[in-house]
N, C-alpha and C positions, 0 to 999 in steps of 0.2 A: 830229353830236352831237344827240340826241335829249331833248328837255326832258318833264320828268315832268310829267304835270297836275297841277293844283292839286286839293287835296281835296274834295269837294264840299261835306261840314260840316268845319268845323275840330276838330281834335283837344281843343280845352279846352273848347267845346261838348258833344262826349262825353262829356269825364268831368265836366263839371259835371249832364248829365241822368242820366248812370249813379249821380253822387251823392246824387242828392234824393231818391231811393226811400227809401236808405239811413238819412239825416237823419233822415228820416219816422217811417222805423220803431225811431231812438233815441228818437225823442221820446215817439212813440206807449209804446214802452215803459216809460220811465222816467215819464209822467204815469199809465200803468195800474198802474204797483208804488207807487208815492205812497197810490192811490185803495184798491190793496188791502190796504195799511197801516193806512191811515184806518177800513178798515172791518173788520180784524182787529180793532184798538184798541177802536173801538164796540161789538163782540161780546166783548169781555171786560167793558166796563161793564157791559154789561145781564146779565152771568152773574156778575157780583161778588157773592159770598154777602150782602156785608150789606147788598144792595138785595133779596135773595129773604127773604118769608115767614118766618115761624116758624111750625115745622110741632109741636103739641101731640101727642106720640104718648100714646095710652094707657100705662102702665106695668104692667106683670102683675103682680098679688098676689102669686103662687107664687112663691118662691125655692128656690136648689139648697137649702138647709137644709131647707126644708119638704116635701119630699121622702121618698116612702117607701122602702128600699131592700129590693126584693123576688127 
């Protein structure tokens, strides 16, 4: 009867290094969609009409009445 050798790494060694990539890259993403959120949010502050300007346009004399129809 022939006995199988022992593994060299263990099997729950593997899937624990094959996990932590994985971790990583939930983490990594869900703190970049937080950060793109935050900064979606701050670009609508600063584009809020009633933090822009009031823009004084001239108004034109002429109206459609005053108009010749030729």
């Amino acid at each position: 009867m022939s006995v199988s050798p022992a593994p060299v790494v263990s099997p729950s060694l593997l899937v624990s290094i094959a996990a932590t990539p994985w971790l990583v890259a939930i983490v990594t993403l869900n703190t970049a969609s937080g950060l793109l959120e935050q900064l979606g949010l701050a670009s609508e502050e600063i584009f809020r009409g009633d933090r822009l300007p009031v823009l004084h346009l001239p108004v034109s004399e002429s109206s459609s009445t005053d108009r010749n129809p030729s």
